[in-house]
Every structure is written in C-alpha cells, then in structure tokens.
C-alpha positions, 0 to 999 in steps of 0.5 A: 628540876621544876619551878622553885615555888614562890614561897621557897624563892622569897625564902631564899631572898630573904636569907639572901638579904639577911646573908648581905645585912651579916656580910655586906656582900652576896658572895655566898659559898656553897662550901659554907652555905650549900642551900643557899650558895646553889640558890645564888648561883643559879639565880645568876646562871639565870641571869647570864641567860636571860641576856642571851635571849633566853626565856626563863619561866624560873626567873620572872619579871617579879623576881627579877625586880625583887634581886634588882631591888635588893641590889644582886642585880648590881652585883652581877651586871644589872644591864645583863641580866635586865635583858640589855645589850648595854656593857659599861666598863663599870658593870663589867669590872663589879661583874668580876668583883 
C-alpha cells in the first residue's frame, strides 16, 4: 500500500464532510460504511503516529490542516495529532468520545 494520491484523499475529505454535515459526527463505521470508515481510521492511526515522532509522507502538512479545518482534528486530540506533547484533560476526554 502507497500513498493514497491527493484526488482520491480530498475525495474522501469531502465524503468525510458530507458524513459530519447527515450525522453531526465523525464516527463512521466500517460496518456500515467500509471505504470510508477504513479512510477515517487510518487517518487517525496517522495521527496517533505522528504525536509519536513519526514522519508520515501519507499525512502531509496539507492534509493535516484540511482535517484541522474540518474539525477531525478536535474530534481525535488536535494537540496529538499537531505534533504537540501538550495533553489537556479536555483534549483527552473528546479524544474518548
């Protein structure tokens, strides 16, 4: 598995955003939706990686801003995933939610 190219990811933001505008989350099920719920959960993986040092060619500096603005970041723990060490007791209890 390589880079997703950056037509089929801003496809996938944009089903992502159109997912949060029907639901009013981001919480999508691979169950019910399996291209984009595995698309969601590797961008959070990505993320979680990212806060552990890990540079990622998969989760650019545009891409992450594109989920910041959006507000996925928020949803998972913006601090994490901006490459911050910074844990609040907020970030952490929307990260479990």
């Amino acid at each position: 598995a390589g880079v997703m190219d950056n037509d089929k990811w801003m496809q996938r933001l944009e089903e992502l955003k159109e997912f949060k505008k029907r639901t009013g989350h981001f919480g999508v099920k691979i169950s019910e939706h399996p291209v984009l719920g595995r698309w969601v959960w590797k961008q959070r993986q990505y993320c979680k990686k990212r806060e552990q040092g890990c540079k990622l060619p998969c989760l650019t500096e545009e891409r992450l801003e594109a989920l910041e603005k959006i507000g996925f970041l928020r949803d998972i723990d913006i601090n994490a995933c901006a490459g911050n060490n910074i844990n609040t007791k907020k970030n952490d209890e929307v990260s479990r939610n």
